[in-house]
NUMIBA-314181 format. One record per residue (C-alpha): residue number from 1; residue in one letter; z, x, y. Coordinates in nm, 3 decimals, padded with zeros to 5 digits. Example, Ala and Ser with C-alpha at 12.3 -4.5 7.8 and 13.67 -1.06 7.14 Angstrom:
<nodes>
<node resi="1" resn="A" c3="00.780" c1="01.230" c2="-00.450"/>
<node resi="2" resn="S" c3="00.714" c1="01.367" c2="-00.106"/>
</nodes>
This chain:
<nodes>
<node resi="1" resn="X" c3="-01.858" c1="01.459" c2="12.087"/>
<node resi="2" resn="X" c3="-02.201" c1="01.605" c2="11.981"/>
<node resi="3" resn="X" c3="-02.334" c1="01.895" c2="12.141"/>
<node resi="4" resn="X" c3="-02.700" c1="01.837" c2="12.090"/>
<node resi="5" resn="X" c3="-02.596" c1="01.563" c2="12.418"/>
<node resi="6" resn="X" c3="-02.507" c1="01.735" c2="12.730"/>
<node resi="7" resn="X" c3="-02.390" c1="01.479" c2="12.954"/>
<node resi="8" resn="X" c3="-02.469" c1="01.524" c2="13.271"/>
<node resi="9" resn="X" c3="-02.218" c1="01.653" c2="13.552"/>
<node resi="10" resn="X" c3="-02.144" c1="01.529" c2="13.893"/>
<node resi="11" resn="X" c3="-01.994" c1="01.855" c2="14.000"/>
<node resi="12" resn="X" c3="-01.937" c1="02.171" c2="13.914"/>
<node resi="13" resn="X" c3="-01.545" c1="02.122" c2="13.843"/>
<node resi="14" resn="X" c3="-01.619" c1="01.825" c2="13.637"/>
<node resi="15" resn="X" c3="-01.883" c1="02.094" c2="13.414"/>
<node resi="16" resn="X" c3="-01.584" c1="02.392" c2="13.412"/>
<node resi="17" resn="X" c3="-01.333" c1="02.093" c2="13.249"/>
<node resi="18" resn="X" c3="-01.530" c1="01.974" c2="13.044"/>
<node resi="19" resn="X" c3="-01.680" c1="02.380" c2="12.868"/>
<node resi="20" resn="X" c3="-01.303" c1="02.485" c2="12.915"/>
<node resi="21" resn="X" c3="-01.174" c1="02.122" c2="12.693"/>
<node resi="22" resn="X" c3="-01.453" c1="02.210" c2="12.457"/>
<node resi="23" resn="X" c3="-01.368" c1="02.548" c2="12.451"/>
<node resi="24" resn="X" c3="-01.028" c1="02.466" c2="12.385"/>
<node resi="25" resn="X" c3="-01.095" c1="02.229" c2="12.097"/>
<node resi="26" resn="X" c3="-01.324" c1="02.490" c2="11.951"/>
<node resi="27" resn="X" c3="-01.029" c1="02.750" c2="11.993"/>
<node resi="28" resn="X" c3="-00.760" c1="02.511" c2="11.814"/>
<node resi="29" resn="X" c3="-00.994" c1="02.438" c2="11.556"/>
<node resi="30" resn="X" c3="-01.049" c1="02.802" c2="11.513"/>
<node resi="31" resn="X" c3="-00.707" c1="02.880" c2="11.522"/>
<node resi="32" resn="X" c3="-00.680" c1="02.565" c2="11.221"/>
<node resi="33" resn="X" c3="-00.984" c1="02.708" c2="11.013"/>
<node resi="34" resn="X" c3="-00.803" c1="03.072" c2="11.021"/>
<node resi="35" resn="X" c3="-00.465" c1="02.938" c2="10.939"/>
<node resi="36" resn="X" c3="-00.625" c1="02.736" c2="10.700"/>
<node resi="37" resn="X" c3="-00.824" c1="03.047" c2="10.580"/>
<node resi="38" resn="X" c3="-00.511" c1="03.252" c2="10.539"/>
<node resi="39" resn="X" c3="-00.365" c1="02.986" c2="10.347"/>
<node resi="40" resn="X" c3="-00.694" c1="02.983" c2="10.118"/>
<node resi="41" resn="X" c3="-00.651" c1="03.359" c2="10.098"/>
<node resi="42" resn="X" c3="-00.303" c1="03.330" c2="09.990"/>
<node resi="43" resn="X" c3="-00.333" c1="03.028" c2="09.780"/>
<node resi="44" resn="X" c3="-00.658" c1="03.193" c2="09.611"/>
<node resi="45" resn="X" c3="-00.433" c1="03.519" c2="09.516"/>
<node resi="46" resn="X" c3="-00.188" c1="03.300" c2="09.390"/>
<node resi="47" resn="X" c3="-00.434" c1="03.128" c2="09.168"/>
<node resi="48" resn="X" c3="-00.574" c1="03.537" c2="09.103"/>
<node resi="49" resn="X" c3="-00.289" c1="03.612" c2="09.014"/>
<node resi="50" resn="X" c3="-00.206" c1="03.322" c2="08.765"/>
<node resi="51" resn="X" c3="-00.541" c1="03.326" c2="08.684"/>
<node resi="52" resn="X" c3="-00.548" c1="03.719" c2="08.583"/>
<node resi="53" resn="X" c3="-00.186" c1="03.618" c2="08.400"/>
<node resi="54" resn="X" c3="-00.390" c1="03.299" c2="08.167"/>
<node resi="55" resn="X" c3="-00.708" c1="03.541" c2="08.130"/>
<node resi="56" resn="X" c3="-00.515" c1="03.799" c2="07.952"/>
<node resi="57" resn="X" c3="-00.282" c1="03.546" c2="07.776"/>
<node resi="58" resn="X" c3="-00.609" c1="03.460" c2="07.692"/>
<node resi="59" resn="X" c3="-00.767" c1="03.716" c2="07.617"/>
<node resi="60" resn="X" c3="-00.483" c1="03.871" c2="07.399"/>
<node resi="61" resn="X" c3="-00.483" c1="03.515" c2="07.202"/>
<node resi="62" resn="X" c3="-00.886" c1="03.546" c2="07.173"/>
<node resi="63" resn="X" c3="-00.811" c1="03.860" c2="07.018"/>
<node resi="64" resn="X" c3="-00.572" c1="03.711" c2="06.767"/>
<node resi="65" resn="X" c3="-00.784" c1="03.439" c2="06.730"/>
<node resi="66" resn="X" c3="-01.034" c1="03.712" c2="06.602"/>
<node resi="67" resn="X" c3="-00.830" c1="03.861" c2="06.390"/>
<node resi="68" resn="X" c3="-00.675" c1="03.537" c2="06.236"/>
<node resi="69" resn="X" c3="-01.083" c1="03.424" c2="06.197"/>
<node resi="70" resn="X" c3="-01.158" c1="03.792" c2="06.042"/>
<node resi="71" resn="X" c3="-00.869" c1="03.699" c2="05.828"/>
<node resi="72" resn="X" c3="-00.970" c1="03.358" c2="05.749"/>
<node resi="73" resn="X" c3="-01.352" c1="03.472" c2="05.733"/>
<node resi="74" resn="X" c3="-01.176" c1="03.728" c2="05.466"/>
<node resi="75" resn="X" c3="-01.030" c1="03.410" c2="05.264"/>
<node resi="76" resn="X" c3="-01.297" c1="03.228" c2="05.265"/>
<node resi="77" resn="X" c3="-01.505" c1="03.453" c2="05.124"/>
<node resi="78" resn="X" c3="-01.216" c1="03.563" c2="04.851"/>
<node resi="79" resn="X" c3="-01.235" c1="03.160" c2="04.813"/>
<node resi="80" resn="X" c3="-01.631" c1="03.183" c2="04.787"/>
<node resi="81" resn="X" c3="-01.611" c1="03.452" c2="04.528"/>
<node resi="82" resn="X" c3="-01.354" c1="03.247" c2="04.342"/>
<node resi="83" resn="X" c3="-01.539" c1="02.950" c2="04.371"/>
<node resi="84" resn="X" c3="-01.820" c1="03.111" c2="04.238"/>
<node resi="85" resn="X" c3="-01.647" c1="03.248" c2="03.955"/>
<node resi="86" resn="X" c3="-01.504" c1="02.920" c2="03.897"/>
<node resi="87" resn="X" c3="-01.770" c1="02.768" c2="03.940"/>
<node resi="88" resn="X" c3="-01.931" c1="02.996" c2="03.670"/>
<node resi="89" resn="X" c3="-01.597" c1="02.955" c2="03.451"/>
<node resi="90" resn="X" c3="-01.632" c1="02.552" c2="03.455"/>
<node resi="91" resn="X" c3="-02.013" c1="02.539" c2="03.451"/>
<node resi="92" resn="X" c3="-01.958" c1="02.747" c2="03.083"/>
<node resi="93" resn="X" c3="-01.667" c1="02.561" c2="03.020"/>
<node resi="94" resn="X" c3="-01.881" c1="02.226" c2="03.055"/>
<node resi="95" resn="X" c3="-02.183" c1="02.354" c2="02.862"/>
<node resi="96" resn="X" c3="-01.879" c1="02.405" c2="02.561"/>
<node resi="97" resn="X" c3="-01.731" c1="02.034" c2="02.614"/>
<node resi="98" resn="X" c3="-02.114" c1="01.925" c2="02.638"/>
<node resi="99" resn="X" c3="-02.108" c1="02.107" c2="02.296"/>
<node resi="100" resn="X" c3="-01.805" c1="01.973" c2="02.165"/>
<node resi="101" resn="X" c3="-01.854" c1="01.646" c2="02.284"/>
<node resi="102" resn="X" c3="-02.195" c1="01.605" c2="02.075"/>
<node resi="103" resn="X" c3="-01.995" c1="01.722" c2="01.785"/>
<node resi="104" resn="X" c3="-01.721" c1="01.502" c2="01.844"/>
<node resi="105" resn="X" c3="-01.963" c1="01.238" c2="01.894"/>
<node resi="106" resn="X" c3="-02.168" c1="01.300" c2="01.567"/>
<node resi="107" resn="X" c3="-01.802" c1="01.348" c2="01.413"/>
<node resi="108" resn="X" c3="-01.765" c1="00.990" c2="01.564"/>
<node resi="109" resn="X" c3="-02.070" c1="00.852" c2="01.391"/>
<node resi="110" resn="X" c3="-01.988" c1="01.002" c2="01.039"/>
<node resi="111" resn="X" c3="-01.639" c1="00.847" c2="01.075"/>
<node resi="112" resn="X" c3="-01.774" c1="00.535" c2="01.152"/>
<node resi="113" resn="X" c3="-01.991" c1="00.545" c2="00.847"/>
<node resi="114" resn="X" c3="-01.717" c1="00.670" c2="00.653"/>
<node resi="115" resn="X" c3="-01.496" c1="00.372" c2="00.752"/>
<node resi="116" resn="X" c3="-01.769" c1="00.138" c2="00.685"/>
<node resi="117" resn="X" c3="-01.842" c1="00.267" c2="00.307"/>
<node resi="118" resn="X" c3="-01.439" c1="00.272" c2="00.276"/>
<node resi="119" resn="X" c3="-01.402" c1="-00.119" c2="00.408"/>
<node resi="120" resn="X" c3="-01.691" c1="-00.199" c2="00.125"/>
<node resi="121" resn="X" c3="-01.542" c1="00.021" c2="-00.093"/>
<node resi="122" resn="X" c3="-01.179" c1="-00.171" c2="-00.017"/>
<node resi="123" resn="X" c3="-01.387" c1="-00.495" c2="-00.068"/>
<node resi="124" resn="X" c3="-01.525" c1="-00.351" c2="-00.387"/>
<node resi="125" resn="X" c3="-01.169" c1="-00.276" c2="-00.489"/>
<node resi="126" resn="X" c3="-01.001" c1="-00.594" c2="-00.358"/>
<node resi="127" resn="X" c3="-01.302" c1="-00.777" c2="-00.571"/>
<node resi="128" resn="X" c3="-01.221" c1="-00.533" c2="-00.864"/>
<node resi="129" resn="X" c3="-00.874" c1="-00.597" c2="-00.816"/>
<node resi="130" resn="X" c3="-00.885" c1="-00.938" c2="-00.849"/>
<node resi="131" resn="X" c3="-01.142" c1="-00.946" c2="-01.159"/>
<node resi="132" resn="X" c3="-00.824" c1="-00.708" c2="-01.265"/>
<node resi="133" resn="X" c3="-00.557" c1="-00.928" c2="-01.194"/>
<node resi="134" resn="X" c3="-00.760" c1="-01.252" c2="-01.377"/>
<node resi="135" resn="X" c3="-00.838" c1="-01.015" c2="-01.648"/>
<node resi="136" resn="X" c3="-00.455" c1="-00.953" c2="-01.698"/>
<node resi="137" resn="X" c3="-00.363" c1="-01.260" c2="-01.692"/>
<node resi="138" resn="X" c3="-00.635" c1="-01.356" c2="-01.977"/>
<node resi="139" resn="X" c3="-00.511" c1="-01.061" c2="-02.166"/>
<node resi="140" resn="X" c3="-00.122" c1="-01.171" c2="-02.111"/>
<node resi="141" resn="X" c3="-00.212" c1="-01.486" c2="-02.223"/>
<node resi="142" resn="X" c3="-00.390" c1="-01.323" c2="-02.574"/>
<node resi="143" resn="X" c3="-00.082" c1="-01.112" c2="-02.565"/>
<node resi="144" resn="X" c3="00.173" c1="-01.390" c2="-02.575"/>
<node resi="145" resn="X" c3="-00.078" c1="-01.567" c2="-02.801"/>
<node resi="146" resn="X" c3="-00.095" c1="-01.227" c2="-03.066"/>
<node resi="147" resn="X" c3="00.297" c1="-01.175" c2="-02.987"/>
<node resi="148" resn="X" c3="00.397" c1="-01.549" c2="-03.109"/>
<node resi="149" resn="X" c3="00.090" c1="-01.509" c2="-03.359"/>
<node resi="150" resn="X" c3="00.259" c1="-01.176" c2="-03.487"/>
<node resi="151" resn="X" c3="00.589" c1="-01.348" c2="-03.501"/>
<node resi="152" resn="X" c3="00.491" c1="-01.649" c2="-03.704"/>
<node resi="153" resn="X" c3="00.297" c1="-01.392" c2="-03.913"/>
<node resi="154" resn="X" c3="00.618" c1="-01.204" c2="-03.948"/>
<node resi="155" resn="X" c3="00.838" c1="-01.464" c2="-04.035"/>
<node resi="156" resn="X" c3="00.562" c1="-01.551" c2="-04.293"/>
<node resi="157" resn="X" c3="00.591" c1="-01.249" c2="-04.414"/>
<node resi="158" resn="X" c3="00.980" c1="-01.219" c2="-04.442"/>
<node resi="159" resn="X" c3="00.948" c1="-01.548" c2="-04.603"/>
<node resi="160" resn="X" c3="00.668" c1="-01.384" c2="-04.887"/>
<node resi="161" resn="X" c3="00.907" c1="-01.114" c2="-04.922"/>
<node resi="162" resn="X" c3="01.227" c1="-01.363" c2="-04.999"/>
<node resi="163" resn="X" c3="00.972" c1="-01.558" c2="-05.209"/>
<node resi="164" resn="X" c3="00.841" c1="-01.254" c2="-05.349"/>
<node resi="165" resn="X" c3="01.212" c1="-01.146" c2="-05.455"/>
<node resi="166" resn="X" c3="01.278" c1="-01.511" c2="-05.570"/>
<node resi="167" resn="X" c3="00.957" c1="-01.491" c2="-05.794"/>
<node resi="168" resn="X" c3="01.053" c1="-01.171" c2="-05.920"/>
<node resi="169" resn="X" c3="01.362" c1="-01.281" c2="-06.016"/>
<node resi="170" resn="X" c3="01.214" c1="-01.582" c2="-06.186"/>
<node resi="171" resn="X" c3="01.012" c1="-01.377" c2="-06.354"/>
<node resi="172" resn="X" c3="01.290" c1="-01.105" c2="-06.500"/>
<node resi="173" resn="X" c3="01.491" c1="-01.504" c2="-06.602"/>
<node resi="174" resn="X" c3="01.193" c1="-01.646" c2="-06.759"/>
<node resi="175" resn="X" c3="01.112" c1="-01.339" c2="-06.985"/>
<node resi="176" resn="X" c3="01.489" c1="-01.321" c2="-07.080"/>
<node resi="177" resn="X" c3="01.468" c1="-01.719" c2="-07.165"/>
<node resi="178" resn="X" c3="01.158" c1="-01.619" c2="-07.368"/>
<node resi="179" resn="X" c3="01.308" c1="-01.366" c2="-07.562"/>
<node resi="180" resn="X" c3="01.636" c1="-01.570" c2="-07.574"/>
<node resi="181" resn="X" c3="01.421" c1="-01.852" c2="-07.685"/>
<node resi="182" resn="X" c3="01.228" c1="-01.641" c2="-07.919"/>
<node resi="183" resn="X" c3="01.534" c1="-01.509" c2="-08.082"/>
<node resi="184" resn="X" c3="01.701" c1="-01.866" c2="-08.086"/>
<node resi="185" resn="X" c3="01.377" c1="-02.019" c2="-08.287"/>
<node resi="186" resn="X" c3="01.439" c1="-01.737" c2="-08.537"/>
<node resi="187" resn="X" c3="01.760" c1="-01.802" c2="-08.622"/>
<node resi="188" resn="X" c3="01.710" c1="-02.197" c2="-08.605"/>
<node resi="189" resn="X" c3="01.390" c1="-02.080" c2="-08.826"/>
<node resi="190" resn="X" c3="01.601" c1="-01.829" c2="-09.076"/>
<node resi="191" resn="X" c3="01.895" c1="-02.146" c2="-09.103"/>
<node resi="192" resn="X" c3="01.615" c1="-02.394" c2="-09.211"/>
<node resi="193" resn="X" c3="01.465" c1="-02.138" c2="-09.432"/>
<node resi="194" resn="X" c3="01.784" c1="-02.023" c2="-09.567"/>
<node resi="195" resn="X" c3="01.909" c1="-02.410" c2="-09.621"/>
<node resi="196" resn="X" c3="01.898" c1="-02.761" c2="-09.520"/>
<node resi="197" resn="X" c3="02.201" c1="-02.826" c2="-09.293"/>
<node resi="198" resn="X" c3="02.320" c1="-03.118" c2="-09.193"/>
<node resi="199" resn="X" c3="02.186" c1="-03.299" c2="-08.845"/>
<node resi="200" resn="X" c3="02.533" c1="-03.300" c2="-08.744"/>
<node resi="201" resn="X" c3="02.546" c1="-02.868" c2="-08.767"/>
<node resi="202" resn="X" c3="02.198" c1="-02.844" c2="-08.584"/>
<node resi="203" resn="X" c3="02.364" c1="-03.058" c2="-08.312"/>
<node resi="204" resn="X" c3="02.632" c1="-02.818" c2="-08.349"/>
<node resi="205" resn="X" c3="02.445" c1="-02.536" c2="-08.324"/>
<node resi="206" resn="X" c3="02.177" c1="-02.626" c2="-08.067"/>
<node resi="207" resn="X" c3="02.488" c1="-02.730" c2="-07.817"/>
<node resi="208" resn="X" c3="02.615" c1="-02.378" c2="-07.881"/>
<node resi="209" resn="X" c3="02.282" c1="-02.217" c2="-07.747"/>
<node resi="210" resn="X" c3="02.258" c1="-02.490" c2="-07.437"/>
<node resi="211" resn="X" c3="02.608" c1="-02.397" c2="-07.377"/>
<node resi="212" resn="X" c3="02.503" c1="-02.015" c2="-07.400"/>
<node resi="213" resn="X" c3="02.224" c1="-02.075" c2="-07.196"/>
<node resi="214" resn="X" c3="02.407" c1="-02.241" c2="-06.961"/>
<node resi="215" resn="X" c3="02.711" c1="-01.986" c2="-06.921"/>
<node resi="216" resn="X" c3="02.408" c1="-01.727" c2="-06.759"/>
<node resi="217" resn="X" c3="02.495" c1="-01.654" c2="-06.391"/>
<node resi="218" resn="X" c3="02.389" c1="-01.909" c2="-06.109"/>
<node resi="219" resn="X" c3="02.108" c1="-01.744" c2="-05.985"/>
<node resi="220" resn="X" c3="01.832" c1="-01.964" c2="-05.841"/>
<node resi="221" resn="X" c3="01.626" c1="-01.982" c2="-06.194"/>
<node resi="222" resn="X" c3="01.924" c1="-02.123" c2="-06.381"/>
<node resi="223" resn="X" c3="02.022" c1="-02.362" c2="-06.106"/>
<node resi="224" resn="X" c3="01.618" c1="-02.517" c2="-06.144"/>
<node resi="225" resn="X" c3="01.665" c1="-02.529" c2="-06.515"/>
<node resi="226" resn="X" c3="01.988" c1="-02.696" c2="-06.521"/>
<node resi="227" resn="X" c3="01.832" c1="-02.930" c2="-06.267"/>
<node resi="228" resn="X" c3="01.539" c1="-02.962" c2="-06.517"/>
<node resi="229" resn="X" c3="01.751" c1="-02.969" c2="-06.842"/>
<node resi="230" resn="X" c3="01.954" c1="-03.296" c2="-06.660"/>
<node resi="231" resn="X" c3="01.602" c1="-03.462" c2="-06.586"/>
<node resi="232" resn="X" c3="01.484" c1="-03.395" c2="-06.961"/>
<node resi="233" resn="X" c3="01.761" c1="-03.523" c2="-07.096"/>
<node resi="234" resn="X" c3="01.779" c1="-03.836" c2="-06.870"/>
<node resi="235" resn="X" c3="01.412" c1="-03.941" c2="-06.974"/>
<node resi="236" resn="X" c3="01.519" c1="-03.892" c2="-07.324"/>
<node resi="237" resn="X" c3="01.793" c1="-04.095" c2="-07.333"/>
<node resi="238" resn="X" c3="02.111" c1="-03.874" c2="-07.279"/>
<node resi="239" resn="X" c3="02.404" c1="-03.878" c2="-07.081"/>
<node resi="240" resn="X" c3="02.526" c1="-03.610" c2="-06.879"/>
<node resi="241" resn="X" c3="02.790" c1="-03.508" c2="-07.121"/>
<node resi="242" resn="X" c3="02.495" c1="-03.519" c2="-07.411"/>
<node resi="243" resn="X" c3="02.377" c1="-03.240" c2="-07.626"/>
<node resi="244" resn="X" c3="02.001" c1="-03.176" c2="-07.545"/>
<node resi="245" resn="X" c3="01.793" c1="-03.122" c2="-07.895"/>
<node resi="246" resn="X" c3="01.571" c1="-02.840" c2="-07.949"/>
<node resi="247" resn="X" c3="01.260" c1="-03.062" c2="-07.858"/>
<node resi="248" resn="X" c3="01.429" c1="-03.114" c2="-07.475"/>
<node resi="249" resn="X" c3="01.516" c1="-02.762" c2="-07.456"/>
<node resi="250" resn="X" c3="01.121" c1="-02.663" c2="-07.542"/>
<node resi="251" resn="X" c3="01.028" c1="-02.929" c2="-07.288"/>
<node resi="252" resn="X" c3="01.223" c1="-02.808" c2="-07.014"/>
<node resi="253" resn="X" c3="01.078" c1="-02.474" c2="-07.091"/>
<node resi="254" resn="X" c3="00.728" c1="-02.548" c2="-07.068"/>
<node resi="255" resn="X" c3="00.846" c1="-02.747" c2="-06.752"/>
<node resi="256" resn="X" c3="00.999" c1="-02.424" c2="-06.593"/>
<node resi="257" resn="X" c3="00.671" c1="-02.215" c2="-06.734"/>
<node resi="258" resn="X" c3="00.421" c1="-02.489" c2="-06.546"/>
<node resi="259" resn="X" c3="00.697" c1="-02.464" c2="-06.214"/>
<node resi="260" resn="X" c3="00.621" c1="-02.046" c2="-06.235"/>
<node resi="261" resn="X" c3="00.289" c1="-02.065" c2="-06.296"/>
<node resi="262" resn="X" c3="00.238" c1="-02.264" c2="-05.943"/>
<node resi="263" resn="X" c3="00.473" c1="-02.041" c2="-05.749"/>
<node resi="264" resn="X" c3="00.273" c1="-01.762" c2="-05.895"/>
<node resi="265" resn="X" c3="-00.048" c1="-01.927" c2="-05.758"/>
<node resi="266" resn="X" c3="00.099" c1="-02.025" c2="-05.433"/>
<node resi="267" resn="X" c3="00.154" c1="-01.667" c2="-05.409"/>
<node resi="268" resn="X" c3="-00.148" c1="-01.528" c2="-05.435"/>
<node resi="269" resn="X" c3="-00.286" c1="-01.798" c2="-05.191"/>
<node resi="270" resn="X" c3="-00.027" c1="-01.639" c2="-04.943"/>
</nodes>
């Protein structure tokens, strides 16, 4: 119902109802805006209250808030000097690995050279080595060569020293068949000069000397002349059993001086 419209009234009762229902709307709805006032009153101390209790819970937890930022604020600038000094500590500590990594680099680079000059110097030595290794064999080979060489020239020479012996000993036999000789012509000489004898007693006498002759040791020299007596007497005409005459006896002489005379030579070509 609006007020600005004031219907109009019939009578003066119908006027008094309708101010004293208007006034009694107005009244309840008083009576509801102060009840609901007092309840706003109450409700707003409430929320005072609580709101008095969270502002100092508040308040108390800005102020340790404050102190827990002064505290952090604190840290982090103990962090920001540490940092910094840090920061100062591996800035010089770089600039030293900076350092020693040029070093180790140039170290690097050397070593790298280094191990190239040692793989040619291995190649060097490998090629050396084998040069080395062909070059012993060659000189094993001249070795075995000179060793079998040597040998042969030593069993040459064992043999020039037996033959040397053996011609030695021919020698020393010879001169005593020379002198034996020598002293045998004298006496055949003497008994011719002295007188004629019988062919039958030079027989006799030249068997005697063969037989002498013949009873000398068995060296090597009297083995070659009774091999040379036999073949004397064969060519002239006697039997094994024969005596040899002083003309086969001088033969086989000369024949034994010719055989010593090439031995000698054969020597000396040795």
């Amino acid at each position: 119902m609006e007020l600005d419209v004031i219907p109009k009234f019939s009578s003066k009762d119908e006027e008094i109802d309708f101010w004293k229902a208007l006034s009694l709307k107005y009244k309840k709805s008083c009576q509801d805006a102060q009840d609901e006032l007092l309840e706003f009153q109450e409700g707003s101390r409430e929320l005072e209250a609580e709101l008095e209790a969270q502002l100092g819970q508040a308040e108390h937890r800005i102020k340790d808030l404050q102190s827990e930022n002064n505290r952090l604020k604190n840290e982090v600038d103990n962090l920001k000097e540490k940092l910094e000094q840090q920061y100062s500590q591996s800035y010089k500590q770089i600039s030293v690995l900076e350092d020693d990594l040029g070093q180790t680099r140039s170290i690097k680079e050397q070593l790298h050279k280094y191990v190239r000059e040692l793989e040619q110097s291995n190649d060097d030595l490998e090629r050396a080595k084998r040069a080395t290794i062909v070059s012993l064999e060659n000189f094993e080979q001249r070795l075995n060569q000179a060793i079998e060489r040597n040998a042969f020239l030593e069993s040459e020479l064992d043999e020039k020293e037996s033959l040397l012996v053996s011609v030695q000993r021919l020698k020393d036999e010879a001169r005593d068949l020379r002198q034996e000789l020598a002293v045998r012509e004298r006496q055949v000489d003497s008994t011719r000069m002295s007188a004629p004898s019988s062919p039958t007693q030079d027989n006799v006498k030249m068997d005697s000397a063969v037989q002498a002759s013949l009873s000398l040791p068995a060296t090597p020299l009297s083995k070659g002349l009774d091999n040379v007596f036999a073949t004397t007497a064969l060519s002239n005409g006697y039997g094994s059993n024969s005596p040899l005459t002083p003309s086969a006896r001088i033969s086989a002489l000369n024949i034994v001086s010719d055989l010593l005379r090439k031995v000698g030579r054969l020597l000396l070509l040795l």
